[in-house]
C-alpha positions as CSV (number, residue, x, y, z in Angstrom):
1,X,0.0,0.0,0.0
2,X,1.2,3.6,-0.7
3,X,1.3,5.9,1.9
4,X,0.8,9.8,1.1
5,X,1.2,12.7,3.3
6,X,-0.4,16.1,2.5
7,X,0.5,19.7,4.1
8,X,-2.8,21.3,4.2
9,X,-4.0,24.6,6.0
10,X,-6.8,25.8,7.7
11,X,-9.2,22.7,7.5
12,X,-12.3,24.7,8.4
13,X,-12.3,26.4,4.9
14,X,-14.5,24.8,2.2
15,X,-12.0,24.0,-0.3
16,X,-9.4,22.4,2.1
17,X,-12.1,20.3,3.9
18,X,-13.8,19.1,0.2
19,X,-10.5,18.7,-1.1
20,X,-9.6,16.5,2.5
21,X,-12.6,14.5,1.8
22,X,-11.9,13.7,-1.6
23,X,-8.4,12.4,-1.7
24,X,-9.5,10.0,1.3
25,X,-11.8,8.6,-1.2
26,X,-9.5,8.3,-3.9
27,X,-6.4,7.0,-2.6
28,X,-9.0,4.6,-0.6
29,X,-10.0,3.3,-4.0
30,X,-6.5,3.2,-4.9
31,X,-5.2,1.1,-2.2
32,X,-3.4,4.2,-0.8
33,X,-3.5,6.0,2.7
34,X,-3.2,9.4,3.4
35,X,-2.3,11.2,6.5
36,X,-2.9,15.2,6.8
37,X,-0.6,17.8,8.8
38,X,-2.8,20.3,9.7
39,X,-1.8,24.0,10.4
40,X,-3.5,27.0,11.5
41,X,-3.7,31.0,10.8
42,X,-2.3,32.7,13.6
43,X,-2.8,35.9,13.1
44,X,-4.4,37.0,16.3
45,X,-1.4,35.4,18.2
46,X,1.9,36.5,18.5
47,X,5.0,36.0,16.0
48,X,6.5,33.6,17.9
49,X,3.6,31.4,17.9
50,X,3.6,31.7,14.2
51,X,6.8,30.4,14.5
52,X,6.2,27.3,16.2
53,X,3.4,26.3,14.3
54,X,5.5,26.4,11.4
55,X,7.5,23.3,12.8
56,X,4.4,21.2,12.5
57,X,6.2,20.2,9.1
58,X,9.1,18.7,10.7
59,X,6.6,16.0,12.9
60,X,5.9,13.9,9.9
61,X,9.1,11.9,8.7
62,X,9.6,12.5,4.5
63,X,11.4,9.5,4.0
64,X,8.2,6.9,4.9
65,X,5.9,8.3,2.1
66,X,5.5,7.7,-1.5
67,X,4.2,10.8,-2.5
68,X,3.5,14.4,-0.9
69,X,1.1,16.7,-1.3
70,X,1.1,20.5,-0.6
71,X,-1.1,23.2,-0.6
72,X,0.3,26.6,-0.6
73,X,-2.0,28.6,-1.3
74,X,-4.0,27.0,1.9
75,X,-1.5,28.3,4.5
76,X,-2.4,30.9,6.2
77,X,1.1,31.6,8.3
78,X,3.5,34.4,6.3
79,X,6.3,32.7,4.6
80,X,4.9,29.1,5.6
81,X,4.9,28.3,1.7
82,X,8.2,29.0,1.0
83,X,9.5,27.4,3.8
84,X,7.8,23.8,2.9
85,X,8.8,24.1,-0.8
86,X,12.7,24.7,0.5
87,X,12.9,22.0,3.0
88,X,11.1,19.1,0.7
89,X,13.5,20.0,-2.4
90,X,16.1,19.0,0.1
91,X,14.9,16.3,1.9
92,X,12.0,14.8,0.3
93,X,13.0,11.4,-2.2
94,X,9.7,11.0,-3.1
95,X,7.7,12.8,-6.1
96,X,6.1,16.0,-4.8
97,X,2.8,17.6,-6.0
98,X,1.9,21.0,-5.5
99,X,-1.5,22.0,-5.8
100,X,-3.1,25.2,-7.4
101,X,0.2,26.7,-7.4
102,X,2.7,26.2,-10.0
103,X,6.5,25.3,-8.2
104,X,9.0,24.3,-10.6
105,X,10.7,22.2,-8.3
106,X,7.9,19.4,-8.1
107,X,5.1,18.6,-10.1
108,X,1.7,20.1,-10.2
109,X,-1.5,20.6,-11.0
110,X,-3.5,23.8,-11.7
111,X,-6.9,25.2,-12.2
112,X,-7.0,26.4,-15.8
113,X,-8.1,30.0,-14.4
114,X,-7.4,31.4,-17.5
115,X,-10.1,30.6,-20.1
116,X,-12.6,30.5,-17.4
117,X,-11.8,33.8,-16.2
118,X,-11.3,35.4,-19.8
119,X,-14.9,33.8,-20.3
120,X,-16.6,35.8,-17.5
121,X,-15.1,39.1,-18.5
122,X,-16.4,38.5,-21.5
123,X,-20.3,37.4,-20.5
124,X,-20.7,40.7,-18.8
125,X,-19.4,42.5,-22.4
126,X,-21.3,40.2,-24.6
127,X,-24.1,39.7,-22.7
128,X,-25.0,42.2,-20.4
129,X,-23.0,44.8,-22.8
130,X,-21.0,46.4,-19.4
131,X,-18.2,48.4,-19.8
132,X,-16.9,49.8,-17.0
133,X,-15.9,46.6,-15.3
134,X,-13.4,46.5,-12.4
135,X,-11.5,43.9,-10.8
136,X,-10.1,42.4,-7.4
137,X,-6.8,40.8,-7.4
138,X,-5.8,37.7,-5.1
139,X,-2.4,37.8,-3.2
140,X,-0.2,38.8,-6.2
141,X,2.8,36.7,-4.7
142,X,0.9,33.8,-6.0
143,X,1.0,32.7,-9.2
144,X,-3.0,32.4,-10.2
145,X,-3.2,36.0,-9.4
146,X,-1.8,36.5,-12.0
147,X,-2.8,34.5,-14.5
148,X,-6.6,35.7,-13.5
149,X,-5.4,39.7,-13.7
150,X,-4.2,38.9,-16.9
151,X,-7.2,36.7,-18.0
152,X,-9.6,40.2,-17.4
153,X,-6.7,42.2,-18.6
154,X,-6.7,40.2,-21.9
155,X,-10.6,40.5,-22.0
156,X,-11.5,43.7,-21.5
157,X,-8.2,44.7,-24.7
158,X,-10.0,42.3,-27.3
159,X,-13.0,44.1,-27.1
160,X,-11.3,48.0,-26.5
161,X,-12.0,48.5,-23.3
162,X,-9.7,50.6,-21.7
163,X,-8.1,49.7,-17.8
164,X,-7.4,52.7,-15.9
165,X,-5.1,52.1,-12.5
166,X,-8.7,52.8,-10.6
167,X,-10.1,49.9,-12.2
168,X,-7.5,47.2,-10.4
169,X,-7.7,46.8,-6.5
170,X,-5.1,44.0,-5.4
171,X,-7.3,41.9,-2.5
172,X,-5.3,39.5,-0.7
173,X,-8.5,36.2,-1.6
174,X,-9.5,36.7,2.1
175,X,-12.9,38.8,3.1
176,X,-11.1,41.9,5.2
177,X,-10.7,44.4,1.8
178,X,-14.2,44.2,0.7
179,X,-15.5,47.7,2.1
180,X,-12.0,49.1,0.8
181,X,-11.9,48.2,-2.4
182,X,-15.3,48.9,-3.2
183,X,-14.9,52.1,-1.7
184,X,-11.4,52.3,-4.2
185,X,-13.5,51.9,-6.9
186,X,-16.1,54.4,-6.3
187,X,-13.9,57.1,-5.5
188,X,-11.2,56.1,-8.2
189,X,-13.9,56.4,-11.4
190,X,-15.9,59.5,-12.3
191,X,-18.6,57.0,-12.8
192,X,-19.7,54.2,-11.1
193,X,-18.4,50.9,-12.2
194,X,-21.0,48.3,-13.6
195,X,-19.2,45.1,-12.4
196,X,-16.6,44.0,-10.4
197,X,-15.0,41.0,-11.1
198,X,-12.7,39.0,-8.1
199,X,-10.4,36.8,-8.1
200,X,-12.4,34.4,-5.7
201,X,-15.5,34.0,-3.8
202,X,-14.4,34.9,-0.4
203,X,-13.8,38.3,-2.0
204,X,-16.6,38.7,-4.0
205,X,-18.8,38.1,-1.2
206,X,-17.1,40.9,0.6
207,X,-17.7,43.5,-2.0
208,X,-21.3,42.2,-2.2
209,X,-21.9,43.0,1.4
210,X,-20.1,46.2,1.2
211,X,-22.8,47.1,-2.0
212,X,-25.6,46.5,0.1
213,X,-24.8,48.5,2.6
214,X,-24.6,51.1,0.5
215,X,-27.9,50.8,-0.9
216,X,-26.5,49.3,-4.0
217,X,-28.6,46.5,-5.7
218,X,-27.0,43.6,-7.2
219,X,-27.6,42.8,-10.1
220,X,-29.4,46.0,-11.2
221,X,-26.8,48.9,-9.9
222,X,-23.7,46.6,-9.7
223,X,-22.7,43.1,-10.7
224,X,-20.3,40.7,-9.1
225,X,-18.9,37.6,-9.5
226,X,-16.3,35.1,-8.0
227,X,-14.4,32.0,-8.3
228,X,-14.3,29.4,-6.6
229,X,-17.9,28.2,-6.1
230,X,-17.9,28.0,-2.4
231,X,-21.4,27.2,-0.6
232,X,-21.3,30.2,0.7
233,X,-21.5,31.4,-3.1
234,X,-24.2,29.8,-3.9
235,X,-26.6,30.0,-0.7
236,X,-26.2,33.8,-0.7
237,X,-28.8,36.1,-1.9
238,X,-28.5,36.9,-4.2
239,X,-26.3,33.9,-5.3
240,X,-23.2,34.8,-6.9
241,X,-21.6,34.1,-10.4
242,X,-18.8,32.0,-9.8
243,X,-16.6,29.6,-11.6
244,X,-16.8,25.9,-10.6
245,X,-13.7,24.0,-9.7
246,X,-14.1,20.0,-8.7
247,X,-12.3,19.0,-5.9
248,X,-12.8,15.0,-7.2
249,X,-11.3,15.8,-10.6
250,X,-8.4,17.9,-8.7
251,X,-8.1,14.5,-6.3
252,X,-8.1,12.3,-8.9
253,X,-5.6,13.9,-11.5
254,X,-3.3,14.1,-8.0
255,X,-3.5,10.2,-8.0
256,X,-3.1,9.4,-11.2
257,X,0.4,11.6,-11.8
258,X,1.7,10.0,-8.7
259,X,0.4,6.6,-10.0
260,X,2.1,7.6,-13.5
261,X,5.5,8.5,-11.4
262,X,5.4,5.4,-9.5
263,X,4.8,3.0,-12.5
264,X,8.0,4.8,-14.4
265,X,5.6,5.8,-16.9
266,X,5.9,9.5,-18.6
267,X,3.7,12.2,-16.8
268,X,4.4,16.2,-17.5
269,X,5.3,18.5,-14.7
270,X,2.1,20.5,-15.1
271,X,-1.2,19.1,-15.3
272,X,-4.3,21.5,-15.9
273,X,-7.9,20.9,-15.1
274,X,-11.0,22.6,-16.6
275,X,-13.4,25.0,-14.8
276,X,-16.9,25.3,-15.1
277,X,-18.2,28.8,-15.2
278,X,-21.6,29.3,-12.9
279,X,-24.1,32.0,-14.5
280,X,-26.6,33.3,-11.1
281,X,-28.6,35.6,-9.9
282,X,-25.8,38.4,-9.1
283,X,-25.0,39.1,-12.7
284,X,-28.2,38.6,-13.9
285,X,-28.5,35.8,-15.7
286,X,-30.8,34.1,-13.1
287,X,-33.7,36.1,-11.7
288,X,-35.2,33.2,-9.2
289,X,-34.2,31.9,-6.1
290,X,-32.7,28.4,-6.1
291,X,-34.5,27.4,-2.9
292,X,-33.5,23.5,-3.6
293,X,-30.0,25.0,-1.6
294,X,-32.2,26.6,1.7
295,X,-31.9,22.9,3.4
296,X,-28.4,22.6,3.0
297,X,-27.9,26.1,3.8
298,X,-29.8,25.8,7.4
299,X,-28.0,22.3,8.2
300,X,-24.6,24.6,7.4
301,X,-26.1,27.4,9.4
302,X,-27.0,24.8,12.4
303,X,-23.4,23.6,12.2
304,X,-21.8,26.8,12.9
305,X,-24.8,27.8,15.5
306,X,-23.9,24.9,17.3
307,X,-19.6,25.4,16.8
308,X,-20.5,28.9,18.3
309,X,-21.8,28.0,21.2
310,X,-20.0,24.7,22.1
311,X,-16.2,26.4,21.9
312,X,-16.1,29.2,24.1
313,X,-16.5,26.4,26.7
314,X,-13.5,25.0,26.1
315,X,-11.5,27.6,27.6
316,X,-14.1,27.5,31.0
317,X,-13.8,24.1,31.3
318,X,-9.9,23.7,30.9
319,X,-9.3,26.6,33.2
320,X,-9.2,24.3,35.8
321,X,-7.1,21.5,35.3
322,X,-3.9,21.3,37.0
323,X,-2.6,18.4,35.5
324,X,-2.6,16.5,31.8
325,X,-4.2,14.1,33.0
326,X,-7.3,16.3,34.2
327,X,-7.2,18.0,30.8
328,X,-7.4,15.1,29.0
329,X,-10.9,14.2,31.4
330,X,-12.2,17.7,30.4
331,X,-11.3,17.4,26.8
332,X,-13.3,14.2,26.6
333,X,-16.3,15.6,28.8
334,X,-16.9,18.4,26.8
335,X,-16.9,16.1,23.9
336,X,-18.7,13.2,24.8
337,X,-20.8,14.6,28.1
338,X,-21.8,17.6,26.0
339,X,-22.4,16.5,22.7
340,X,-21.5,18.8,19.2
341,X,-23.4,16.3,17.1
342,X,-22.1,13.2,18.1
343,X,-19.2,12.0,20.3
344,X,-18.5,9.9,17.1
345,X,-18.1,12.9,15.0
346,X,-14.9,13.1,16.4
347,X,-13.7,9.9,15.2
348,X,-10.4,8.6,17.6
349,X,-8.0,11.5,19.4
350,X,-4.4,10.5,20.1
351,X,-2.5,12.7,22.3
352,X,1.4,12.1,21.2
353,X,3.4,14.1,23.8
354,X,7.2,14.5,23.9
355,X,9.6,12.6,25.7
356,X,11.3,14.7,27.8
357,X,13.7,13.1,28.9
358,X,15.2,14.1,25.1
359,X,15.4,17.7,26.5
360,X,18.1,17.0,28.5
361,X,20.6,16.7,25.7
362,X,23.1,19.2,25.1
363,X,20.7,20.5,22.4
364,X,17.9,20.7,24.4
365,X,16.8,24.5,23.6
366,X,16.6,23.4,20.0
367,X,14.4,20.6,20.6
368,X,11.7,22.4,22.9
369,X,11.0,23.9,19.5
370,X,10.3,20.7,17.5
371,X,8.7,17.5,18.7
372,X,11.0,14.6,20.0
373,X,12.1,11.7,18.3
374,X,10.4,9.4,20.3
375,X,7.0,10.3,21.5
376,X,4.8,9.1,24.3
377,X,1.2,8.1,23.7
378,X,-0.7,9.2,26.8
379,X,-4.2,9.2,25.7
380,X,-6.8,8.1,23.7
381,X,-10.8,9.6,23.0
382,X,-12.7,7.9,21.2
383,X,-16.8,8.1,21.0
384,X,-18.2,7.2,24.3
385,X,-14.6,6.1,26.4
386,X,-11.2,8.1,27.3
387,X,-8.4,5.5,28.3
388,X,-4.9,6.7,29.7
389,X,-1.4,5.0,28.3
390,X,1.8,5.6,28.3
391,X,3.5,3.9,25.0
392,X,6.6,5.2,23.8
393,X,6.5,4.8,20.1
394,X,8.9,6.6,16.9
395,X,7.7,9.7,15.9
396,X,7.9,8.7,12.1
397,X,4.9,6.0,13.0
398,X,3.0,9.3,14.1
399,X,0.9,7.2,16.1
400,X,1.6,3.2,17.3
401,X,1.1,1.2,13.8
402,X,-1.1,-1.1,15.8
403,X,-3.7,1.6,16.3
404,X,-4.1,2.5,12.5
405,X,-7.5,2.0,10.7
406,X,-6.4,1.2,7.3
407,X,-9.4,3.1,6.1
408,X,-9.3,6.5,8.0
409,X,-7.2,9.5,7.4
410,X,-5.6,10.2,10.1
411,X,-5.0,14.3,11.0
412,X,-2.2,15.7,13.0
413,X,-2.3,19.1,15.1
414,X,0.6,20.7,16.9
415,X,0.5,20.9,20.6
416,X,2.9,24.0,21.5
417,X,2.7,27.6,23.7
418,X,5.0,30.3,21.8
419,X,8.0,29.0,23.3
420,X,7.7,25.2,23.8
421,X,6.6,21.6,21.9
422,X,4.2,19.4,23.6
423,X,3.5,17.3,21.0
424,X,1.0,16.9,18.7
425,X,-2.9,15.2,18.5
426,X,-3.7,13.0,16.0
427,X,-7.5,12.3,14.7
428,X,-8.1,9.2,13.0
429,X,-11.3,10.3,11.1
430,X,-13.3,9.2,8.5
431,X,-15.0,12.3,7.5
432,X,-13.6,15.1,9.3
433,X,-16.3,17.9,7.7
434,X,-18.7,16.9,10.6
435,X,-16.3,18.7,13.1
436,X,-14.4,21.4,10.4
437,X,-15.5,24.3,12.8
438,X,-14.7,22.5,15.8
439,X,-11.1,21.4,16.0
440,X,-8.9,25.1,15.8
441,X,-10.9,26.5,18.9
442,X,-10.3,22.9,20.2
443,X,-6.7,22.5,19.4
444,X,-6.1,26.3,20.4
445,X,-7.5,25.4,24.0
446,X,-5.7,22.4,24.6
447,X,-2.4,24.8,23.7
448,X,-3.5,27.1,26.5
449,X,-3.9,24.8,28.8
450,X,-0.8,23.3,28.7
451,X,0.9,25.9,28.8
452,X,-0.9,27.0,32.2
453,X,0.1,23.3,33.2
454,X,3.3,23.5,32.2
455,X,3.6,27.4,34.5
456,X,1.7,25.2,37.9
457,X,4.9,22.6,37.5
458,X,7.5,24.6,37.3
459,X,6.8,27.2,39.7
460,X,6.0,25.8,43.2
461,X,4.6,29.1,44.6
462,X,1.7,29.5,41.9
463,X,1.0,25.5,42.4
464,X,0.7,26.3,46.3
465,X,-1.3,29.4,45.3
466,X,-3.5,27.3,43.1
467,X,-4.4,24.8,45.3
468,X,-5.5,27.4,47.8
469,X,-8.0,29.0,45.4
470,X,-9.7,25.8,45.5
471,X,-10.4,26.4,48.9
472,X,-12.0,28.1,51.8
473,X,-9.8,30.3,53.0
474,X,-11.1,30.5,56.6
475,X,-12.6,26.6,57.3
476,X,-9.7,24.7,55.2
477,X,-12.7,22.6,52.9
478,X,-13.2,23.0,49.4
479,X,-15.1,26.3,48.3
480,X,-17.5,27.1,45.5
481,X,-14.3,26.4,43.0
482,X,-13.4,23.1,44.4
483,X,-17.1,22.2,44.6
484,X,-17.3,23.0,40.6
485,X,-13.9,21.0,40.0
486,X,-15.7,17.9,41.8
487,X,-18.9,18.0,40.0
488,X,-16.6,18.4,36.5
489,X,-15.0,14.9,37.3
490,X,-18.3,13.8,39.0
491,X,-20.0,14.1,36.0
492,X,-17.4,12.3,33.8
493,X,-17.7,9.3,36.3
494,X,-21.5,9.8,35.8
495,X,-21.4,9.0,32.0
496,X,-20.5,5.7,32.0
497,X,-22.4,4.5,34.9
498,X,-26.4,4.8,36.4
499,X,-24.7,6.0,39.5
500,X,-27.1,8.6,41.6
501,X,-25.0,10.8,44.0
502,X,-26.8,13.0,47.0
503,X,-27.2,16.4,46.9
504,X,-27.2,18.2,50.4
505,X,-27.9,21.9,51.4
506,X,-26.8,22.3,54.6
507,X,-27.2,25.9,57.0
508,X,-25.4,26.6,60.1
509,X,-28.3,27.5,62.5
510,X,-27.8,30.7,64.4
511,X,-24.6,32.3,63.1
512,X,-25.8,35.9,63.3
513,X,-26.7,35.2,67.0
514,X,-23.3,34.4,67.7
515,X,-22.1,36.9,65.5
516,X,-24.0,39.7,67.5
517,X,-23.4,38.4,70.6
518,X,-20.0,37.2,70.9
519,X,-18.3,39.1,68.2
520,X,-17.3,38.0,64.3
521,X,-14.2,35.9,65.7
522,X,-16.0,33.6,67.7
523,X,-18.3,33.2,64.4
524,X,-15.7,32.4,62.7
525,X,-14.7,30.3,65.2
526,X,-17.7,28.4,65.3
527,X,-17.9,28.3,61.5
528,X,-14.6,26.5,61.2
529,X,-16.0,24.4,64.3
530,X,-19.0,23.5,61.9
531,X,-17.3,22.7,58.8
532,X,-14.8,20.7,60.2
533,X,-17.5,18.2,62.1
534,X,-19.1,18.2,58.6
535,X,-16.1,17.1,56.8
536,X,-15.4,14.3,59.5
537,X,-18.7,13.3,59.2
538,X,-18.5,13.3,54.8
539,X,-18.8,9.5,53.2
540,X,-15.6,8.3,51.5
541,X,-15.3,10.6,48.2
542,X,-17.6,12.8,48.7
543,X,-17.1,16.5,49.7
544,X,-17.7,19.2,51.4
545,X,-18.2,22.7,50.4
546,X,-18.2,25.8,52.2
547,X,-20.3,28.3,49.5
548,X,-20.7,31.4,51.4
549,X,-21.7,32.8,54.9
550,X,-23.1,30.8,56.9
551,X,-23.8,27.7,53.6
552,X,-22.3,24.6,52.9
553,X,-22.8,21.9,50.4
554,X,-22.4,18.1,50.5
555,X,-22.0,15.6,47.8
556,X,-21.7,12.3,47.6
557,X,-22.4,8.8,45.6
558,X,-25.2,7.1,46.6
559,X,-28.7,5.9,45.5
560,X,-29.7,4.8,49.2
561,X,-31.8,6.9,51.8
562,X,-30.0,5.2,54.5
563,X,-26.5,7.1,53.3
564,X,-28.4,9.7,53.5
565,X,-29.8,9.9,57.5
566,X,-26.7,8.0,58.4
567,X,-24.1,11.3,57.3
568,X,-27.1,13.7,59.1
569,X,-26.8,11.4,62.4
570,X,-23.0,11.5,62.5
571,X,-23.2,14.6,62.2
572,X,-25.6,15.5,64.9
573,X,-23.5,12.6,66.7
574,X,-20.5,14.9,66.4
575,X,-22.3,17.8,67.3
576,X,-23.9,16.9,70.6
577,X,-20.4,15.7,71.8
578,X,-19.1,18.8,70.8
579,X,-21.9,20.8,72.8
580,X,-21.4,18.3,75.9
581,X,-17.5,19.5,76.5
582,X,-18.3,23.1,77.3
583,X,-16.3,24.7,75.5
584,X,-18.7,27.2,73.1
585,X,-21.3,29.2,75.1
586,X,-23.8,28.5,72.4
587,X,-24.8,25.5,71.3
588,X,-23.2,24.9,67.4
589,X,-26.4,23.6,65.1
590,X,-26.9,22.7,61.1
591,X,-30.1,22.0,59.2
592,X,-30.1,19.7,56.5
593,X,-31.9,19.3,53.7
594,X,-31.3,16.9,50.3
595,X,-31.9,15.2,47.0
596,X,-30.9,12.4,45.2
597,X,-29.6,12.9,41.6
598,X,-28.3,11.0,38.5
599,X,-26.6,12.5,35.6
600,X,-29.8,14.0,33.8
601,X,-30.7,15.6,37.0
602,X,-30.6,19.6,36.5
603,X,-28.3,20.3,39.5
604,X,-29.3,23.6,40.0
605,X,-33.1,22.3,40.3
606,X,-32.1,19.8,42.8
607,X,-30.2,22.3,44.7
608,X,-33.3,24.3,44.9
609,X,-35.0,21.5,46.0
610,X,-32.8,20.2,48.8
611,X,-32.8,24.4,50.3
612,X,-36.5,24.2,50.6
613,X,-35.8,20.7,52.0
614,X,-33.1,22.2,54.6
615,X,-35.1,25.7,55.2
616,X,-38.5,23.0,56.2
617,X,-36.2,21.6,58.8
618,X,-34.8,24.6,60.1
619,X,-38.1,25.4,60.6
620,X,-39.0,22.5,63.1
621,X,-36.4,23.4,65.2
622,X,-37.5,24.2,68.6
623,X,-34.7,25.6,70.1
624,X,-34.3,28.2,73.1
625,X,-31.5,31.1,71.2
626,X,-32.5,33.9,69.5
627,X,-31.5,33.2,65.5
């Protein structure tokens, strides 16, 4: 079987995840397997992280591959191209294809933006008989930028038409310039231009939204088209003229040149596919709505709804952890316990950490930067189950051979801060498109949170500091924090089990009495008094929580009403003794109230519950103090 690796960026962007999807299938029907290394814009982070990401390239080992695939025009990281091309013409023996960007140095196959692009101009001359047609460059350090500028260029001279510098605005294929350079182009022109023409989708989109909010119509005051073809493209209103590229015949002609290489057989360095141009509604060729696209679009719309809303947990949720193997818990919580679509969505997560005990080589600043040469396997996700290890495997395996599904692509993510390696995670994944939107918040979180991990370990006085903001500063027992930390890993245990746990309000009786009357010492004194009979009293792995004033809260596994009264009698027990020796001159009390609960329970409701529960007992009390 051939192996192929591909260098791919930003996987959440329609062409990169289509494109994913379909050489899985191909070099699955070719008895091939594909593994992807994933990296990520960084522009909102700092240099140095943009650094390290970079070094994703160096995880993979060149030398056990057939064939490699890259994607410059994908990466979103300055200078990220240039530096893949360099280091595989020196170390890569294998044939190279670059895609949608011509490189002398390997093989590669194109769009043939040319015709396509010369054919739009040219529809808005011929048949829509527009003149005054401008156009939005892509990132002009690319090749098909171009080859597209001079496609329009080319165009728009056949038929006289002349191109004035204000008709040309060079966009970088990204959505930022689309206000600007619609703004450049009705400034720059005594009249207003009829068309714009851009060099992709993302772009034309852009200008479309800066039109309408200008009160422009499209088609009637201005038309605009793309390339590209995206969804977006084609679900937007109205939907945009675009030129069609197929991500199958781009996947396929990959194959077959590195087929042709491999079989000795002759195969030209450049290969060029076809486009398909897309007449719509936003040059006016189309004047209904295609509403057969409205289901997709709401499933699309439900997916990023739901990506939304799921990942600013992650960075709640791992806040917490103090340790990898806490993260890893919370990773798979938020996953499973809380589902985006389905835990199987995911398909199987391998967290490959560095060996450190490489780092303590002469060379060990260099290798912080890079991952080790032998990594650890520490955990595994997948579905419904999380399962610690600890295998030390080559890093040119990428993950133990023994865990590879011959038919799933398997994804890798750098783990790093902007200074250090972790590792990397690998997702063994059969479609990865169900969780596109997911995995940079994901992968970004887990970053953070090793980092914070890797701060607690090395610096004793933030640990000791950390562990105290877990707890109650005056009684010693947990506090609202560590009550929230034990219901995080109580819910985890929850998941896999029909396990109820008891949910206990409980009140000190009296406090502002004693407060009033003997002064806020001795209430604190008899606070601490209270808690720490409570904790005495606490059933094995439960916990008790001190959450403010004069409240505490007690939780514990059970399913039995007998757990239950026997905690409240040990810890009236322990209260009557400590009222017998004489030594408070007020007599400590707690009411108690509580529910039983099982992972569905809303705990907030049952906590409710269990304070009318404990305020009904308080209630009964006949005692002789003033409360």
């Amino acid at each position: 079987m051939k192996k192929l690796l591909c260098f791919l960026g930003e996987l959440n962007i329609d062409f990169q995840t289509d494109l994913a999807k379909a050489l899985a299938q191909t070099v699955d029907k070719n008895d091939c397997s594909i593994d992807f290394v994933v990296n990520f814009n960084v522009d909102v982070a700092s240099v140095l992280f943009g650094e390290l990401e970079k070094r994703i390239i160096y995880i993979p080992d060149l030398d056990s591959y057939d064939g490699i695939i890259i994607c410059p025009d994908t990466y979103g990281i300055p200078g990220l191209d240039e530096m893949i091309g360099n280091y595989l013409e020196k170390n890569a023996h294998c044939p190279v294809v670059s895609v949608r960007v011509e490189d002398d140095r390997f093989y590669s196959v194109l769009y043939d933006d040319y015709i396509p692009m010369f054919e739009m101009t040219e529809h808005l001359i011929e048949k829509h008989h527009l003149t005054r047609i401008c156009f939005m460059t892509g990132r002009m350090e690319l090749s098909d930028a171009h080859v597209r500028l001079s496609a329009y260029l080319d165009a728009m001279k056949k038929h006289n038409i002349e191109v004035t510098p204000g008709m040309i605005f060079y966009g970088d294929y990204w959505r930022e310039k689309g206000d600007e350079a619609l703004e450049f182009f009705l400034t720059k022109n005594e009249e207003r231009p009829e068309a714009v023409v851009c060099s992709n989708d993302y772009m034309a989109i852009a200008v479309a939204n800066a039109a309408i909010k200008r009160n422009l119509r499209i088609p009637d005051d201005i038309v605009i088209t793309g390339l590209d073809d995206i969804d977006e493209a084609r679900y937007y209103i109205p939907s945009i003229t675009s030129i069609h590229p197929s991500t199958e015949q781009l996947a396929d002609k990959i194959i077959t040149m590195l087929k042709n290489v491999w079989s000795g057989n002759e195969q030209d360095k450049i290969s060029k596919l076809p486009l398909e141009n897309i007449y719509r509604n936003s040059c006016g060729c189309k004047k209904d709505i295609d509403t057969s696209q409205f289901q997709k679009l709401y499933l699309e719309k439900e997916l990023y709804v739901a990506a939304l809303n799921f990942s600013p947990y992650f960075g709640l949720e791992f806040e917490n952890v103090d340790t990898f193997e806490e993260l890893v818990r919370a990773v798979h919580l938020r996953l499973a316990y809380k589902a985006y679509g389905s835990p199987d969505d995911f398909g199987t997560i391998f967290f490959c950490m560095c060996d450190e005990s490489e780092y303590n080589k002469e060379d060990a600043v260099e290798k912080h930067l890079n991952c080790t040469e032998y990594m650890y396997l520490k955990a595994i996700i997948s579905g419904d189950t999380v399962s610690p290890h600890d295998i030390r495997f080559k890093r040119s395996e990428l993950i133990p051979e023994e865990y590879r599904r011959r038919s799933s692509s398997l994804f890798i993510f750098d783990l790093h801060s902007k200074d250090d390696c972790y590792g990397y995670i690998a997702i063994q994944n059969d479609n990865i498109e169900k969780v596109k939107n997911i995995i940079k918040p994901l992968v970004f979180s887990i970053n953070n949170a090793l980092e914070r991990i890797k701060m607690y370990s090395e610096n004793q006085a933030i640990n000791q500091i950390r562990a105290q903001s877990y707890n109650d500063p005056l009684t010693g027992i947990p506090n609202r924090r560590g009550m929230e930390r034990y219901t995080t890993r109580l819910m985890e245990r929850l998941r896999y089990s029909d396990e109820k746990y008891c949910l206990m309000s409980i009140d000190m009786d009296g406090l502002k009495y004693i407060n009033d009357t003997f002064g806020h010492l001795e209430g604190d004194r008899a606070l601490t008094a209270a808690a720490n009979l409570l904790n005495d009293a606490k059933p094995d792995g439960g916990i008790i929580c001190r959450t403010g004033g004069d409240e505490f809260v007690a939780i514990f596994i059970s399913s039995a009403e007998k757990d239950a009264t026997d905690f409240i009698a040990r810890v009236e027990d322990a209260i009557k003794a400590a009222n017998s020796t004489g030594e408070y001159q007020y007599d400590l009390s707690v009411s108690i109230g509580y529910e039983f609960c099982n992972k569905d329970s809303d705990m907030l409701m049952s906590l409710h519950i269990a304070d009318n529960k404990m305020y009904e007992s308080k209630k009964k009390k006949k005692k002789n103090r003033k409360d």
